[in-house]
Every structure is written in C-alpha cells, then in structure tokens.
N, C-alpha and C positions, 0 to 999 in steps of 0.2 A: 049765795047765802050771806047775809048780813046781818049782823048783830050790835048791840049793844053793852058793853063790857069795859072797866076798869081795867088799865093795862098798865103794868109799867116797861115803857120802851126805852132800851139802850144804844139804838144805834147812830146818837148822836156822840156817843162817846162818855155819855153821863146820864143818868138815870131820868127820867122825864113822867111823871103820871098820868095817864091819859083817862079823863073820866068821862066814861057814858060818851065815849069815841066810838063810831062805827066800824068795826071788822067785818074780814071776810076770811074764808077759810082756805088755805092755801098749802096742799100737800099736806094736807095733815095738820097744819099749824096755823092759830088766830094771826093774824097781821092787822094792824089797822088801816084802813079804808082814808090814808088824806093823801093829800098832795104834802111830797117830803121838802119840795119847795117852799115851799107857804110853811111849813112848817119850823126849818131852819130861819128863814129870817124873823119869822115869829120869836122863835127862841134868841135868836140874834138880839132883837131890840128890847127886851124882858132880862135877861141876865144882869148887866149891869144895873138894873134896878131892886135886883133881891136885896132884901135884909142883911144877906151873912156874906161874907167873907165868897172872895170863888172857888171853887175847886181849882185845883190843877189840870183837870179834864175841859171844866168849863171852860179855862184861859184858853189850850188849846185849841179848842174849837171856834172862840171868838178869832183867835191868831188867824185859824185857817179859813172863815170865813170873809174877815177881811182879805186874807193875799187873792181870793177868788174874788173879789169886787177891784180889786185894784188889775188882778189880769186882765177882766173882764171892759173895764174903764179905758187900759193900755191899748187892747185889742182895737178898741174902737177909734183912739187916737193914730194907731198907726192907717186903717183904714182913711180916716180921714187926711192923714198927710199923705197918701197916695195918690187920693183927690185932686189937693192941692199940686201935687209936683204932675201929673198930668195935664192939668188943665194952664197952668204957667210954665211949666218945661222949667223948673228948677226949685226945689224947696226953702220957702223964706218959715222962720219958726212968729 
C-alpha cells in the first residue's frame, strides 16, 4: 500500500518535512518509501547551505556523516596498500 503524505521524519536526528513523499504502511505505522541512503547525503549537501544558523542535531549529524566517509575512504586505502605489498613483497607509501 503506498501513499502519498506530508510527514515529518526524525530519524536523522532533526526534524526533516517530507512533502508529498511516498509511504508505505508498516505494522501499523506510515514510513516513507525512499532510499535512507540518497536521502542522508541529500541532507548532507543542503545543510550547510540553509539560511539559519545549524542546530546542534544538525552539526552532529554532519560530524557523523563525515567520520563514515572518511571510514569508508580509509577502508579503501588500506585495501589498496594490501595490493601493493602483495604484489612488491614490501609496502613503499
């Protein structure tokens, strides 16, 4: 069942309004229908550009969205220095 509905969603840790978003009905309760992915970095790259001042919620959630790009970046570095000290039998940086 899918709908269309005004919502305001908090579980980014600040209040967010969702207009004319697609829900689905889940246990009883409207959800909205997106991808939470696409969604955070949506919010990710819009924040910094509001008018007002950030919340204290807001900052938070920029903070923790960056340390999950910066994990996420690391993860990939180390992967790739593993490459390298394989393939040369000793890691040069």
């Amino acid at each position: 069942m899918s709908t269309k509905k005004t919502i305001i969603f908090h579980h980014l840790g600040f209040p967010i309004k969702l207009i004319s978003c697609p829900h689905i009905l889940v246990e009883g309760e409207l959800v909205p229908d997106v991808d939470y992915e696409q969604l955070e970095e949506l919010m990710f790259r819009v924040l910094p550009l509001k008018p007002t001042r950030l919340t204290g919620a807001e900052l938070k959630f920029i903070r923790h969205h960056l340390g999950k790009l910066r994990r996420n970046s690391q993860s990939g570095l180390r992967t790739t220095s593993t490459i390298l000290l394989s393939l040369n039998g000793k890691l040069r940086i």
